[in-house]
N, C-alpha and C positions, 0 to 999 in steps of 0.2 A: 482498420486495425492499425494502429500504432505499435513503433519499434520502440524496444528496451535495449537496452545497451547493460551485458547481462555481468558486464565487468564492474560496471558502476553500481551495480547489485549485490555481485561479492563482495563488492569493497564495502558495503555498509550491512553483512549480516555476515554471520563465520560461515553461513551452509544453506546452499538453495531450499531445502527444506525448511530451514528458520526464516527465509526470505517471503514464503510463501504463509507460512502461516503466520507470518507479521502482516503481511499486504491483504490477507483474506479478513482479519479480526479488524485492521482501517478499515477495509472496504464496508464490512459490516457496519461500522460507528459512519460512515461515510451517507452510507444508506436509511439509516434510521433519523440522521439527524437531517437530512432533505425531506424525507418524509413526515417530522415533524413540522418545520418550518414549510412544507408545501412549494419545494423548490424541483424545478426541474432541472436536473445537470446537464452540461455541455458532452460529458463522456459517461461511459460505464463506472459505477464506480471502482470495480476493480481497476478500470486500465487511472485511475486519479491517484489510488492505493499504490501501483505501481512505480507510477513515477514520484510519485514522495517519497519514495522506496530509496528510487532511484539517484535522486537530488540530496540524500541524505538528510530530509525533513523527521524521520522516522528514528526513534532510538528506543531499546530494548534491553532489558535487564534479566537475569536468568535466574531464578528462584528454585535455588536447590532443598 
């Protein structure tokens, strides 16, 4: 298990809640797109989701 660093987290989503459901919809595109190309991953892809999360790879837009 890998650590998150959950400050670096808020700092790139307004609400743990938007954090998670940003990191679970990567993880999903994460997961389908190894499994197209028949890749095996180094980690879970949530915990990849996570930390792109984290590094601020990840940006979000809100559609009201």
């Amino acid at each position: 298990m890998s650590y998150v660093k959950l400050d670096a987290v808020k700092a790139n989503a307004d609400s743990m809640f938007k954090a998670t459901i940003i990191a679970a919809q990567r993880a999903i595109e994460v997961a389908e797109e190894a499994a197209m190309q028949q890749l095996i991953l180094p980690e879970k892809p949530t915990s990849f989701a996570i930390h792109e999360l984290e590094k601020g790879k990840l940006k979000y837009k809100v559609i009201k």
